[in-house]
Backbone bond lengths (Angstrom), bond angles and torsions (degrees), N, CA, C in turn:
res aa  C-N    CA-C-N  psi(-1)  N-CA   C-N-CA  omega(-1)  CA-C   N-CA-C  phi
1 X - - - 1.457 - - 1.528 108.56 -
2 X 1.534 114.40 128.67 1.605 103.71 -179.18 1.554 110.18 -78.35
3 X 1.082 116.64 164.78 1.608 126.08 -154.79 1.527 81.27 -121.50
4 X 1.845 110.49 106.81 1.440 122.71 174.94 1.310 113.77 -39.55
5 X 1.123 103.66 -66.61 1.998 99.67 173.43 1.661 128.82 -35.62
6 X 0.729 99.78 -32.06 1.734 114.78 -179.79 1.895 100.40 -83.01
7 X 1.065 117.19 -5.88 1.492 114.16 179.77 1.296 96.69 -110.52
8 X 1.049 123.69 -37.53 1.880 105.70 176.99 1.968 109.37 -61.88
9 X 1.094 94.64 130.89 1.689 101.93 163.14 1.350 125.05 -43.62
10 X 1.232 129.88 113.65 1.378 123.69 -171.04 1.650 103.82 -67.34
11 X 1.354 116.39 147.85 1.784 130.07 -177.55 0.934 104.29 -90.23
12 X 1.332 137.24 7.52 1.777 117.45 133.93 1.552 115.75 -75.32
13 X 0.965 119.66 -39.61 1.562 119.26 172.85 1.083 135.09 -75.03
14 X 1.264 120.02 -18.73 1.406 142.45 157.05 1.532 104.92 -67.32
15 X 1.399 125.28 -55.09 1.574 120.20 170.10 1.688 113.06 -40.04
16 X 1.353 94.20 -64.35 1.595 102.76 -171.35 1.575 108.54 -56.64
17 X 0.995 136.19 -35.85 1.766 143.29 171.65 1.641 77.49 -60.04
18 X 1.249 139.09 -94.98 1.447 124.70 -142.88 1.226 121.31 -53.63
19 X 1.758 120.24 -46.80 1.668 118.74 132.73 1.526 132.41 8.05
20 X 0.955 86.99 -56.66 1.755 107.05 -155.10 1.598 94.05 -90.61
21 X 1.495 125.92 -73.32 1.147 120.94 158.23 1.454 129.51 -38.62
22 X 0.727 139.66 -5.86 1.340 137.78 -166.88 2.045 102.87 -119.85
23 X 1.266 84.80 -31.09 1.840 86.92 168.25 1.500 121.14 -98.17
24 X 1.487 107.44 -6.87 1.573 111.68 155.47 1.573 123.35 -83.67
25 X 1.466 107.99 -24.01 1.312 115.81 162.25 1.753 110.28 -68.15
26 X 1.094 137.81 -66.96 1.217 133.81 -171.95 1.647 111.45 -48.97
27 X 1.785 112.51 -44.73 1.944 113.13 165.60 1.343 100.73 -36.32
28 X 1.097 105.41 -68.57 1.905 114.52 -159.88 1.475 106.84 -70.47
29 X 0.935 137.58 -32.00 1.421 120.08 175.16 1.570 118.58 -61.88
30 X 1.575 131.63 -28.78 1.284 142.39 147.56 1.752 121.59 -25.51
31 X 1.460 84.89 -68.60 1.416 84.17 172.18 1.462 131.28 -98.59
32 X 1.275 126.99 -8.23 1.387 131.48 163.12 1.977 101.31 -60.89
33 X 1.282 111.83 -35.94 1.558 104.80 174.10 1.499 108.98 -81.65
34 X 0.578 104.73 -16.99 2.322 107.65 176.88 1.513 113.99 -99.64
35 X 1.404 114.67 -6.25 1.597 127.69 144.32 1.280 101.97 -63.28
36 X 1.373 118.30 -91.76 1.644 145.19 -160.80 1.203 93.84 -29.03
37 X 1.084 117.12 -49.56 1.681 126.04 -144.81 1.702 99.13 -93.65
38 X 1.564 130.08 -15.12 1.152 131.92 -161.45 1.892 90.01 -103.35
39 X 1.336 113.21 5.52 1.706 115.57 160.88 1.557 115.03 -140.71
40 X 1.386 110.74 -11.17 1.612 104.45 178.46 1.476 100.12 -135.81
41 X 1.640 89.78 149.51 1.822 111.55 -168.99 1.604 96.01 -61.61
42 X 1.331 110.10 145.75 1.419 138.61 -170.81 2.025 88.92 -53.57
43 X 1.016 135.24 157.89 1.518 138.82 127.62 1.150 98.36 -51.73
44 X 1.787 107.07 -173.39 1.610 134.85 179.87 1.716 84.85 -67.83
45 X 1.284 113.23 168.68 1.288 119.97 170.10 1.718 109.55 -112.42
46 X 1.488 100.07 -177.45 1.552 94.71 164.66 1.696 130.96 -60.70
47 X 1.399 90.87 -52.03 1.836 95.70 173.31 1.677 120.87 -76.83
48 X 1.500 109.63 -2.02 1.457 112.22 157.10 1.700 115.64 -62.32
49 X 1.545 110.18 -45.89 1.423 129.25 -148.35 1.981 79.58 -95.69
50 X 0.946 115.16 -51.66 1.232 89.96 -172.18 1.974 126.86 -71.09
51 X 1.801 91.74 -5.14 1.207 83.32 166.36 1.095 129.04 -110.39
52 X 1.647 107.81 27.99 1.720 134.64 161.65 1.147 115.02 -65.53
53 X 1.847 106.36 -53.24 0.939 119.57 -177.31 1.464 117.84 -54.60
54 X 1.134 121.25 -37.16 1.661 131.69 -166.27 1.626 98.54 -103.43
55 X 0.941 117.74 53.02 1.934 123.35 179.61 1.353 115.50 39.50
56 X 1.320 138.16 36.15 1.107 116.72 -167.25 1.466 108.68 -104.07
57 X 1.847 117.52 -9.29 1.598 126.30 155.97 1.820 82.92 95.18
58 X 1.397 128.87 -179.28 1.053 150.93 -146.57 1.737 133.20 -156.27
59 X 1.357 120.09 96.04 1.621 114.21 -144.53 1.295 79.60 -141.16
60 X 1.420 109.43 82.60 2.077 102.42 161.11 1.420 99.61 -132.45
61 X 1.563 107.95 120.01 1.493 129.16 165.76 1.656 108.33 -69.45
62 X 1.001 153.45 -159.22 1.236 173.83 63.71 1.695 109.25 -57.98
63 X 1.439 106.27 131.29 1.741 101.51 167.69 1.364 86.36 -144.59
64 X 1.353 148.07 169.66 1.063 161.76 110.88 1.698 118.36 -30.31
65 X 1.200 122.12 148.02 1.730 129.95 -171.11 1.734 84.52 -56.21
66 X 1.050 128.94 -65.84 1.598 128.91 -148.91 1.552 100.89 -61.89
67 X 1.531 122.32 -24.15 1.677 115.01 166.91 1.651 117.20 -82.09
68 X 1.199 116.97 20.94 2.022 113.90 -143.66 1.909 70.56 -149.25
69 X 1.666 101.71 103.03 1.674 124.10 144.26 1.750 109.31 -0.73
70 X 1.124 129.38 129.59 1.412 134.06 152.91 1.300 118.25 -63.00
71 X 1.678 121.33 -33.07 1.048 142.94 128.51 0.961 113.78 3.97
72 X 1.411 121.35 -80.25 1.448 136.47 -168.24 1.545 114.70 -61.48
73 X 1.152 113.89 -54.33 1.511 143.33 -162.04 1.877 99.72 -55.16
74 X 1.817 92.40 -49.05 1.843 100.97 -177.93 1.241 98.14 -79.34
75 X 1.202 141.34 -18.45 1.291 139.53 -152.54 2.157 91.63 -80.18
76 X 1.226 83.84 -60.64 1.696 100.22 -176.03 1.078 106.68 -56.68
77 X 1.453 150.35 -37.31 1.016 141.92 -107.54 1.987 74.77 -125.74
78 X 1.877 108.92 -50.23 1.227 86.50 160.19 1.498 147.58 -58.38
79 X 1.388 93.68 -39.64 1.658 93.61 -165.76 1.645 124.33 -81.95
80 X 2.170 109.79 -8.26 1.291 103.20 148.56 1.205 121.93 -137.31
81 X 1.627 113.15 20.48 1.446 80.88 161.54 1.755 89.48 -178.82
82 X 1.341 99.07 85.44 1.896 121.26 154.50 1.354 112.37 -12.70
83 X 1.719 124.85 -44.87 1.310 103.85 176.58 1.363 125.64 -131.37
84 X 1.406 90.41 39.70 1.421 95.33 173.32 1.613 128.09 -30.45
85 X 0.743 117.87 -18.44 1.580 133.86 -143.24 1.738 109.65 -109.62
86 X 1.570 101.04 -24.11 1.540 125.43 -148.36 2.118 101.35 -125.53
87 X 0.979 89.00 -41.45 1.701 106.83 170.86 1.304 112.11 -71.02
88 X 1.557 118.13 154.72 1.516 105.51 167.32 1.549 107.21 -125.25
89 X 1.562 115.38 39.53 1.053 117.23 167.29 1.950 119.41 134.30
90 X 1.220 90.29 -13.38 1.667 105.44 168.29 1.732 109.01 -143.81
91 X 1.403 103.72 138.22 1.804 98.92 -176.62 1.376 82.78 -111.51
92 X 0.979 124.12 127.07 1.526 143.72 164.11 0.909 134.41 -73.29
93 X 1.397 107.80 -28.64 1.487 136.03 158.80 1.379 108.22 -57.19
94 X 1.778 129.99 -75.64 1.292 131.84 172.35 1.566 110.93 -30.86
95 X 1.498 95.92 -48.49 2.108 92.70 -174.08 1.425 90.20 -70.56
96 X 1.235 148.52 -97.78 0.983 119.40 -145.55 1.918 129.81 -46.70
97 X 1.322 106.64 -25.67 1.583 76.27 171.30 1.361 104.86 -75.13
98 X 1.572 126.88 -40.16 1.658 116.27 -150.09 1.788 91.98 -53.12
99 X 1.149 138.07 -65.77 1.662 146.35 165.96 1.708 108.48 -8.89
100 X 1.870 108.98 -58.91 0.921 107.20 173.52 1.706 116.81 -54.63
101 X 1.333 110.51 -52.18 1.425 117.10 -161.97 1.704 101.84 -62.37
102 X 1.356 118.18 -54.26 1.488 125.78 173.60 1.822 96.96 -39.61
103 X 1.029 114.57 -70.48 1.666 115.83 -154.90 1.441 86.61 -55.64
104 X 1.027 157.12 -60.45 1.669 156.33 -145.54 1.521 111.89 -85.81
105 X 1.899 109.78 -0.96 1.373 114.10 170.94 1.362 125.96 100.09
106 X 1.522 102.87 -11.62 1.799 124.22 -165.96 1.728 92.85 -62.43
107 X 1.134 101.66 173.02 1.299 103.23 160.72 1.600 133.45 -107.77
108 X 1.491 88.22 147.83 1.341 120.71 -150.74 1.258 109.00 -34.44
109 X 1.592 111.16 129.28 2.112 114.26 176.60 1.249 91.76 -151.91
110 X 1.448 107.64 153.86 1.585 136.05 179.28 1.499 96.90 -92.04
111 X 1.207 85.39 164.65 1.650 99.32 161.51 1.684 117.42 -136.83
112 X 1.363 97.99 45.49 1.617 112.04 179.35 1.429 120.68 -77.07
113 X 1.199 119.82 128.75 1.163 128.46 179.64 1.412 110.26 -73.02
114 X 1.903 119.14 170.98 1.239 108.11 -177.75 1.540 92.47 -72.79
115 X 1.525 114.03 -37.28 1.711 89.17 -165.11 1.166 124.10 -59.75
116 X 1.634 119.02 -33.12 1.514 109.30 -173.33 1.626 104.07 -86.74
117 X 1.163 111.11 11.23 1.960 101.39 169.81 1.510 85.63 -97.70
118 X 0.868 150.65 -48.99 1.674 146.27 -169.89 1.661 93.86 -55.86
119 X 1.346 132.77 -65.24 1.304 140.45 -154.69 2.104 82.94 -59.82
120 X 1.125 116.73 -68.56 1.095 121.74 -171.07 1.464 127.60 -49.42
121 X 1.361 108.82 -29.16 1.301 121.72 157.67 1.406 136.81 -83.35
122 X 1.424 110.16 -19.12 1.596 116.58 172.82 1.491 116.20 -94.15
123 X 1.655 104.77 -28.97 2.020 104.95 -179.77 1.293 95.57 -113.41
124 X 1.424 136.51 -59.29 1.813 124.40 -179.84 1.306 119.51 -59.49
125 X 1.605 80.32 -173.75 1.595 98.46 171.86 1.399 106.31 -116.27
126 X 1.472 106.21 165.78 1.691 108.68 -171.78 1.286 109.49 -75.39
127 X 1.579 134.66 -29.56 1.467 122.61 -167.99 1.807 119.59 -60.33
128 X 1.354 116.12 150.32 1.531 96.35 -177.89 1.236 116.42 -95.00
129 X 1.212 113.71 162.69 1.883 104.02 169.55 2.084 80.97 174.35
130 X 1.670 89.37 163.07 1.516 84.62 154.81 1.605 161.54 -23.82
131 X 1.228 102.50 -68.49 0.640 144.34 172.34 1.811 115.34 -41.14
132 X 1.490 96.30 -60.07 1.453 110.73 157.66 1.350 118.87 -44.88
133 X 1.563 106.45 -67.74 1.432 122.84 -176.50 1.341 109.00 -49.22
134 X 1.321 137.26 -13.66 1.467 121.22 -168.17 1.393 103.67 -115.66
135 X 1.587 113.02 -26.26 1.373 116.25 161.76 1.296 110.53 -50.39
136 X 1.279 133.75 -75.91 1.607 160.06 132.58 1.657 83.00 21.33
137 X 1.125 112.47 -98.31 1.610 103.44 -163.99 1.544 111.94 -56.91
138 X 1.250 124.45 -42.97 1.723 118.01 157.20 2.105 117.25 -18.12
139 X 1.124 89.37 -59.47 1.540 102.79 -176.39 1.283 113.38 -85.09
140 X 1.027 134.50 -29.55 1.370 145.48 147.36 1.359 132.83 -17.81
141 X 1.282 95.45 -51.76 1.830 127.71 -159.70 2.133 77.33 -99.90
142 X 1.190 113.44 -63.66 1.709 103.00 -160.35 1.632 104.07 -64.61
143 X 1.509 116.33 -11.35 1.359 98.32 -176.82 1.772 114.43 -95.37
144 X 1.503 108.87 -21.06 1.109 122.03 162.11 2.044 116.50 -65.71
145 X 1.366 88.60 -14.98 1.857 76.60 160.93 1.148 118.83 -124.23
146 X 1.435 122.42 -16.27 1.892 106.93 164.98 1.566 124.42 -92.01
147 X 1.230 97.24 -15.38 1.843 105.38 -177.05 1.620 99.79 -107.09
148 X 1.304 95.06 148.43 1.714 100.13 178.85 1.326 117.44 -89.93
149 X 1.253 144.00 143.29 1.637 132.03 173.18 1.391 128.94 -9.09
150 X 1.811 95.72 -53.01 1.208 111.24 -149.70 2.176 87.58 -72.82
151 X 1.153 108.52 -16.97 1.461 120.60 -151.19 2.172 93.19 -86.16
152 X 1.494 86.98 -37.48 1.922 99.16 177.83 1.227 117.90 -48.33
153 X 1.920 93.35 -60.73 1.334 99.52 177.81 1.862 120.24 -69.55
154 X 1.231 110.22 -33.43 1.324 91.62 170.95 1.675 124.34 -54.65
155 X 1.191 119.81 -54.37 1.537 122.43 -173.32 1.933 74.65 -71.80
156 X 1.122 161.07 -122.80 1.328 138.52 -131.79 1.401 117.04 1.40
157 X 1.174 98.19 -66.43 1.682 115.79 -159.49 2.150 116.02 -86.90
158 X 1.461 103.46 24.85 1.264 134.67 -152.97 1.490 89.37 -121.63
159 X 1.705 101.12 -61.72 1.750 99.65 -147.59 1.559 110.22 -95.21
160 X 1.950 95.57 -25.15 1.682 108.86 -172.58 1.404 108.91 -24.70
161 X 1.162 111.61 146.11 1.816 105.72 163.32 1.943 95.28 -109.46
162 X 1.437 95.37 137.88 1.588 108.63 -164.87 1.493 86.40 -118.62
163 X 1.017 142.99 -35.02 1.721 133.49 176.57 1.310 103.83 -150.64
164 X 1.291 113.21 169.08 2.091 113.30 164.35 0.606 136.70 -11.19
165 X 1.688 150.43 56.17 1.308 126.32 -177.15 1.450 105.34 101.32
166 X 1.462 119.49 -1.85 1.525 130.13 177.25 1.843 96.87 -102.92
167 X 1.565 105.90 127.36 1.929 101.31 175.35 1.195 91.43 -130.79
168 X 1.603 125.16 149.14 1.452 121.22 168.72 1.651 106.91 98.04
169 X 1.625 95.74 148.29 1.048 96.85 158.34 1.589 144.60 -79.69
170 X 1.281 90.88 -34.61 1.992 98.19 159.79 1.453 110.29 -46.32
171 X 1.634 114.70 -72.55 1.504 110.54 -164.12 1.357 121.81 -58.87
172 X 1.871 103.84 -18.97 1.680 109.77 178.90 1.719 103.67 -78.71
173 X 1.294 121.08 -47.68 1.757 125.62 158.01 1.398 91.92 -42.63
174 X 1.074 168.41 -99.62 1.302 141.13 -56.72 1.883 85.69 -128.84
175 X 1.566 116.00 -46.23 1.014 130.90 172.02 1.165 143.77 -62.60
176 X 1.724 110.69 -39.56 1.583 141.80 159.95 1.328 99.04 -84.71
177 X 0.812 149.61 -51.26 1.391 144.84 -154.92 1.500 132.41 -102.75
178 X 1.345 104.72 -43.25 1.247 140.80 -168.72 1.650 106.58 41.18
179 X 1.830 74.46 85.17 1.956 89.53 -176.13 1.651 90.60 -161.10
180 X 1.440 92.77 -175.44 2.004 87.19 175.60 1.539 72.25 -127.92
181 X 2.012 83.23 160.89 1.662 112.61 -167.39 1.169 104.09 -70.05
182 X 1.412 144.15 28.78 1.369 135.36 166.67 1.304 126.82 -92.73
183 X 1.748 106.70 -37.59 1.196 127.16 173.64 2.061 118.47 -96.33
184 X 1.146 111.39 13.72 1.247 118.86 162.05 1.664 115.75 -45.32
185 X 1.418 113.96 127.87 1.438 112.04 171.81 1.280 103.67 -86.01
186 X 1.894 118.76 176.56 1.041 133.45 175.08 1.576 122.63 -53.06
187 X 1.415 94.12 -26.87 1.868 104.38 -167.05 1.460 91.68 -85.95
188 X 1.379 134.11 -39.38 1.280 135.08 -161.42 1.455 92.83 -78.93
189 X 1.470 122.79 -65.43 1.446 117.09 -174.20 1.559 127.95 -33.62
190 X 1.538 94.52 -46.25 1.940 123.47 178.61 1.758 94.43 -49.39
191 X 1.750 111.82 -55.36 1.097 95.26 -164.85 1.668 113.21 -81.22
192 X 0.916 124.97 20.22 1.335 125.80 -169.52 1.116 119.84 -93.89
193 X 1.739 103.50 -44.98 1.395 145.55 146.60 1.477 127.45 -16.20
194 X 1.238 68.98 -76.34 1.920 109.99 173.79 2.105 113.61 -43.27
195 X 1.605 88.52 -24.18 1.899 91.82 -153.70 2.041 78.94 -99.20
196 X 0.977 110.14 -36.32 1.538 115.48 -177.67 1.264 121.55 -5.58
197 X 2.039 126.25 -48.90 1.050 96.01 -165.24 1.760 82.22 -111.93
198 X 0.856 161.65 -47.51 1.594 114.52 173.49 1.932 114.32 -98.54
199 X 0.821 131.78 92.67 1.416 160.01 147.45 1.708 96.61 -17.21
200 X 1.017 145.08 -24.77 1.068 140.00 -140.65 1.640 96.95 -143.63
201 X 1.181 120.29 -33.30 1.543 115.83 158.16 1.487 135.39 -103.70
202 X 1.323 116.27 -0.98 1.453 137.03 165.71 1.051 118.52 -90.60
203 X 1.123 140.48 -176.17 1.536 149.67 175.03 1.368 113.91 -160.31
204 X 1.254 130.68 128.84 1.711 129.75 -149.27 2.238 86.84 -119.51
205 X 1.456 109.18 -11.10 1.577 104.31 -154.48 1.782 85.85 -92.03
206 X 1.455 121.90 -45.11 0.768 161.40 169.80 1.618 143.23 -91.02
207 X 1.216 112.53 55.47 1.907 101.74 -153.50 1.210 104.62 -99.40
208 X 1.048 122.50 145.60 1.611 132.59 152.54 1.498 103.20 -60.83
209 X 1.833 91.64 -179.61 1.368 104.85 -156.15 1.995 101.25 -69.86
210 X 1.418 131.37 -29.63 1.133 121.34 178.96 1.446 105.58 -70.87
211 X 0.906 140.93 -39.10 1.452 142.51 172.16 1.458 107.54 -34.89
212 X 1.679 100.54 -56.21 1.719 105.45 -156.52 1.728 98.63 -72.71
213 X 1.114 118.49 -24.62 1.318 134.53 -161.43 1.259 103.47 -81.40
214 X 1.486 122.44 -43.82 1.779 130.14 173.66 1.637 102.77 -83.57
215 X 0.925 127.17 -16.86 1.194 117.85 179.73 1.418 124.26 -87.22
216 X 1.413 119.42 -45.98 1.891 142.77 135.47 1.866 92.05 -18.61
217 X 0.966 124.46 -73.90 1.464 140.01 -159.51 1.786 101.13 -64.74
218 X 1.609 109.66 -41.58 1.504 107.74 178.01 1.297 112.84 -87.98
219 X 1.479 127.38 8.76 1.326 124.54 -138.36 1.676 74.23 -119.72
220 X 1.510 122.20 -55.41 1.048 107.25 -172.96 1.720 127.38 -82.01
221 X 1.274 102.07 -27.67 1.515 132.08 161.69 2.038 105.21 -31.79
222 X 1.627 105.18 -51.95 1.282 112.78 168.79 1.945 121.89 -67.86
223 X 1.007 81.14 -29.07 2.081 82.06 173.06 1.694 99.03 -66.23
224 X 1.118 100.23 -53.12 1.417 91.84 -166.46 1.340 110.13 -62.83
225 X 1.643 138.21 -38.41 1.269 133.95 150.63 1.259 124.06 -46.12
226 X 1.023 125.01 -18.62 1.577 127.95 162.37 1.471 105.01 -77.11
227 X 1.640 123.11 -62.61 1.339 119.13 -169.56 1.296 118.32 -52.06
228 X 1.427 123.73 -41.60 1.687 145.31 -178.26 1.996 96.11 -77.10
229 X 0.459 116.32 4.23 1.312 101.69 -172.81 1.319 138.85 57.57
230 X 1.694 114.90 3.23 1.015 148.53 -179.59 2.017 108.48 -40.83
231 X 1.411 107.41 -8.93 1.565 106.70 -179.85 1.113 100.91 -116.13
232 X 1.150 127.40 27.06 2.288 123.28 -162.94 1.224 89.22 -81.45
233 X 1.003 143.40 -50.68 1.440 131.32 -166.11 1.770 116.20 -54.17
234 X 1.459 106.93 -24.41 1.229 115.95 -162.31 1.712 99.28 -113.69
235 X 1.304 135.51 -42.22 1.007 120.10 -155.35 1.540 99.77 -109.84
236 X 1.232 120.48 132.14 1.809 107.11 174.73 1.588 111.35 -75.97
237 X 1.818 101.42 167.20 1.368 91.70 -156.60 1.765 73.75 -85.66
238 X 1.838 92.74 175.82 1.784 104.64 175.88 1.832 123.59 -70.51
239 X 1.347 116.16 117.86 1.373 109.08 -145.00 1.284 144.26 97.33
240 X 1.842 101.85 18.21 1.370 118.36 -171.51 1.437 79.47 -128.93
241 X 1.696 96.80 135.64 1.509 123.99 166.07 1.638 95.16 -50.21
C-alpha cells in the first residue's frame, strides 16, 4: 500500500523546480524580445513613457532605413561612434580614453557604442547605476548576434530622442524640418546628429552657436564616413537589391 505522504512532493523540491523555472523564464524573456524586435518596430519604450508621464506628449514615427536620409545614417555614425561598422558591439578604444579623460577630471564622456545606446534604449531604462550597465552589455552582445548592423542602426535611428517628446528620425524630420527623414540634407542631418547626446538641451531646428559649431564638425566628420566607407555595413551600395 503506498504511504500518502511519500506521494506528495517534498517543499524543498518543489521550491527548487519554481527556482529553476522562474530563472529560465527571466533567460528567455531577453532574447525572445531581441528576436521580436530583430523583425518588428520596437513599442514606446520606457524613457518614452516616462516622458509622458512628465508632459512632454509623444512623437514616434517608425520608417524603415530605406525611408531615413544616408545623410543621416553618416551623420550618426560620425558623431557617436567612428566604428560602428568595425566593432562588434563595444569600442574599447572609446572606453578607454572616456575612463582616461574621467580619471584626469575632464569632463564627463561615455564611451557607448551605437549598439549599446540602442540596447539601452529599446529594453532599459535611462537612469545609471550598475545594474543597468551589465544589463546594457547583456543586450548588447545578443543584439550584435541576431540583428545585423544595418538592423542596429535602423531601430537606433527609430527610438533616438532628438528633442522633447520628439523620437526618431521621421518625427524629428517631420517636426524640425517639416520634411520626412528621407530627404534630409547633410547640414540638417549634421544637425540632428549634433543634438544626440543631450536632446533636451540643444536644439537641431534652431541651434546656438555650440550646436552650429558641432554640427560644421559632424557635418564634415560624415563625408569622410561616407568617403572611407566607414557606413558599408549599413548602407547598400547604389544598385544593390
Amino acid at each position: 500500500m503506498t504511504d500518502p505522504a511519500a506521494a506528495k512532493p517534498k517543499p524543498q523540491r518543489s521550491w527548487r523546480r519554481a527556482v529553476l523555472i522562474a530563472l529560465a523564464v527571466l533567460c528567455l524573456l531577453p532574447i525572445i524580445g531581441v528576436l521580436l524586435h530583430a523583425v518588428l518596430p520596437p513599442p514606446p519604450t520606457i524613457l518614452m513613457w516616462q516622458r509622458v508621464v512628465a508632459g512632454d506628449g509623444l512623437d514616434y514615427r517608425w520608417r524603415g532605413l530605406n525611408d531615413i536620409s544616408p545623410n543621416l545614417v553618416n551623420a550618426a555614425i560620425a558623431s557617436e561612434d567612428a566604428r560602428f561598422c568595425s566593432h562588434e558591439g563595444f569600442d574599447m578604444e572609446a572606453i578607454e580614453k572616456a575612463l582616461d579623460n574621467n580619471a584626469e577630471g575632464g569632463r564627463i564622456r561615455g564611451g557607448s557604442t551605437i549598439s549599446q545606446q540602442t540596447a539601452k534604449n529599446v529594453f532599459l531604462w535611462p537612469q545609471r547605476g550598475w545594474i543597468r550597465k551589465g544589463l546594457e552589455a547583456g543586450y548588447t552582445v545578443l543584439i550584435e548576434t541576431v540583428w545585423s548592423k544595418r538592423r542596429i542602426m535602423e531601430v537606433y535611428l527609430n527610438v533616438a530622442e532628438f528633442a522633447p517628446g520628439v523620437y526618431g528620425a521621421e518625427a524629428a524630420s517631420r517636426r524640425l524640418f517639416g520634411k520626412s527623414a528621407r530627404n534630409l540634407s547633410p547640414r540638417e542631418a549634421a544637425r540632428l546628429a549634433a543634438v544626440l547626446p543631450a536632446p533636451r538641451r540643444y536644439k537641431a531646428a534652431s541651434p546656438g552657436p555650440y550646436v552650429r559649431r558641432r554640427a560644421a564638425r559632424v557635418q564634415a566628420a560624415a563625408g569622410t564616413v561616407r568617403n572611407q566607407g566607414l557606413s558599408a555595413c549599413v548602407l547598400r551600395p547604389r544598385g544593390a537589391a
